[in-house]
N, C-alpha and C positions, 0 to 999 in steps of 0.2 A: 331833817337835814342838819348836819353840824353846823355852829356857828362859827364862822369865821374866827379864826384865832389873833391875838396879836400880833403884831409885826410885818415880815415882808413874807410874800409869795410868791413862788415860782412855776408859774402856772404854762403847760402847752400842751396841745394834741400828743397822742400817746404815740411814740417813738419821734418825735421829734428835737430829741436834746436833751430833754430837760436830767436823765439822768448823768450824764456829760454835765453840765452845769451843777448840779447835787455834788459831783467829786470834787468840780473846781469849788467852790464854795466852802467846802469841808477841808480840802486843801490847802487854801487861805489859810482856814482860822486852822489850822495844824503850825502853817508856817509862823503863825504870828504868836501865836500859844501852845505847843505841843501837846496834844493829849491823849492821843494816840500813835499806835506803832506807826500805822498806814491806814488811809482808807481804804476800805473795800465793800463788797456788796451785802457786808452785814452790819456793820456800824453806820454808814452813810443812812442807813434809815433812820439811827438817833441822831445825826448831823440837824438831817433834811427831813422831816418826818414829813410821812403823810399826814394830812388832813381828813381826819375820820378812824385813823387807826390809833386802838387803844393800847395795842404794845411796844410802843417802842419808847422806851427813856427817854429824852433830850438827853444830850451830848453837848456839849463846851456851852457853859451856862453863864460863861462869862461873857460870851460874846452874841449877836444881833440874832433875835431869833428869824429866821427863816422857816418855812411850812411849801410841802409841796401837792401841786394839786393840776387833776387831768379835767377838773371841771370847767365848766362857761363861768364868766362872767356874774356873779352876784354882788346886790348888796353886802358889805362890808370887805371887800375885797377892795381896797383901797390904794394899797402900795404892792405895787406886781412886779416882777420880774415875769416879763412873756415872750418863751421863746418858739420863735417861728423860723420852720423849714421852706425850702419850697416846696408843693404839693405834690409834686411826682414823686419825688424822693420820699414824702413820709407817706403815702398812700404805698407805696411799693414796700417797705420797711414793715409798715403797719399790716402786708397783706403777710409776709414771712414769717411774722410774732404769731398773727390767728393760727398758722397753718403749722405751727411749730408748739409754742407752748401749749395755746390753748386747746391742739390737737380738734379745731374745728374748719376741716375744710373747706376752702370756698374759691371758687375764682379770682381773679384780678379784677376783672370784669364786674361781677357781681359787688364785689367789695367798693370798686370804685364809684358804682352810679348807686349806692346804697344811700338814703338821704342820714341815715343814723351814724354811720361810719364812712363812707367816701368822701368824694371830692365837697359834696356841700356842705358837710358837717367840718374837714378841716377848715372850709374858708369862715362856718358860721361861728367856728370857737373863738378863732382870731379876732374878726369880728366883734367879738362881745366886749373883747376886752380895747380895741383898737377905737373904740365908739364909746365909751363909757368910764373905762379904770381912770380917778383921777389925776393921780401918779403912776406912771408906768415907765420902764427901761426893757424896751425891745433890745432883742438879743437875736442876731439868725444866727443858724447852724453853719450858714456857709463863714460872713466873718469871723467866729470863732477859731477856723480851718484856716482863711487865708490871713487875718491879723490876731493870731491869739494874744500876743503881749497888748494890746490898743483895747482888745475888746476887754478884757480879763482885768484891765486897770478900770475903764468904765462899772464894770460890775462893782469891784471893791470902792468906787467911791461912792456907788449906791446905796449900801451897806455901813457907809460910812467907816471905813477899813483902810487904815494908811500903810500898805506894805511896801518894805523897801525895792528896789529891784530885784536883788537877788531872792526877795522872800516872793515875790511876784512869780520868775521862771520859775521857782522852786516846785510854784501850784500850777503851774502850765505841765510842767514837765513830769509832777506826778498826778497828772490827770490826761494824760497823753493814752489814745488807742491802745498803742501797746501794752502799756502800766495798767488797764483797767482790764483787757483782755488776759492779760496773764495771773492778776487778784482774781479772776471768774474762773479759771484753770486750775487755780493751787489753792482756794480758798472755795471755792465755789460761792453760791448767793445764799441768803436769808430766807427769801419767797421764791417758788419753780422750782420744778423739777431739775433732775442735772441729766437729762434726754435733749435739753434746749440749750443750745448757744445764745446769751440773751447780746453777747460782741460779736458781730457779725464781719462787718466790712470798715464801716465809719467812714466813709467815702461820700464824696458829694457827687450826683450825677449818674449814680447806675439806675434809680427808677428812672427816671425823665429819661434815660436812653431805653429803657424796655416797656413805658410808658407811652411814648410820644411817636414810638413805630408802629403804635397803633392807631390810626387818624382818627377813629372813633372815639379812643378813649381819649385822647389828645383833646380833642374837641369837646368832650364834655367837662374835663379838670379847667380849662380856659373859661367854657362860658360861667362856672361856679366862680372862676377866681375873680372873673371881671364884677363880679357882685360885691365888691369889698375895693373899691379903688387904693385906698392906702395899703393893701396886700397886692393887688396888683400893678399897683408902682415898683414894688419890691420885684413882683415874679413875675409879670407881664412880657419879660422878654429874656425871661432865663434862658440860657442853653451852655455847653458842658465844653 
């Protein structure tokens, strides 16, 4: 397993944010140092690199390394950025990515009561880090959405990144749905196929609405989430 790298992490379940977070991050340090034209879905890798991949450059080296990662919870993971959805939403997200990219069908169903990828694996990753990282700055999907300038200052002072206001909207506004949906159009991505839409919706609330009309499935994302009280604080009484 790789060793944890220096610096910060931005660690969440897979389609949960975290590359929405990757832009705004990359965005920041654009506004604050220009280094690029724009972000997009091919440099945000040397922004934001993955942890464990050995091609990608680091990007603006002048500024606070960040590292991005879909993994649990380990030693040396110390200072995180952990962003968490509500569990409809990224089980329902994460069911559209399998049955899209990875061209591996599966049900909703199947997907959700899976212990390795459904509903108990999102509550168990949060978890890890919810119960252990000694520094941490939670991030939901949903605040991002309804207070982007609140949340987006929180991050930057995590990072220890003094942006002024207007260099603040600057990184809201190009890391915005549209901005990243339309760089994946005219630019296409790095990694995937271009058979995949990896911008889909960016909406809060259409799993939990096609999630939760299913009482069965409903019922079992609830009994995983109550196994995490500090996530089901958060998502205990979601609705849209």
């Amino acid at each position: 397993m790789t060793p944890p790298p220096s610096g910060t992490i931005v660690a969440s379940f897979p389609k949960a944010g975290s590359t929405w977070v990757r832009f705004i991050i990359g965005n920041l340090f654009n506004a604050l140092h220009a280094e690029v034209e724009a972000v997009d879905f091919h440099n945000v890798h040397g922004i934001v690199p993955e942890i464990g991949r050995s091609d990608d450059r680091r990007l603006f080296l002048g500024m606070p390394a960040v590292w991005k990662t879909h993994d649990e919870w380990r030693k040396g993971f110390d200072r995180v950025i952990l962003v968490v959805r509500n569990p409809w939403d990224t089980l329902f997200s994460y069911h559209q990515y399998i049955n899209g990219k990875l061209e591996k069908p599966t049900t909703l169903e199947s997907l959700i009561t899976s212990d390795k990828r459904g509903a108990a694996a999102v509550v168990h990753h949060a978890a890890s880090y919810l119960s252990r990282c000694p520094e941490l700055l939670v991030l939901t999907y949903e605040a991002l959405h309804a207070s982007p300038r609140e949340e987006v200052a929180r991050l930057a002072s995590f990072l220890g990144l003094e942006p002024t206001a207007d260099q603040l909207r600057a990184a809201i506004d190009a890391s915005s749905f549209n901005r990243m949906l339309s760089s994946e159009v005219e630019k296409g991505r790095k990694y995937g196929g271009s058979g995949f839409r990896f911008m889909r919706q960016g909406a809060v609330g259409a799993g939990f609405a096609a999630i939760s009309a299913d009482p069965t499935l409903d019922r079992h994302v609830r009994r995983e989430l109550a196994k995490c009280p500090p996530l089901h604080e958060r998502y205990g009484e979601f609705h849209t």
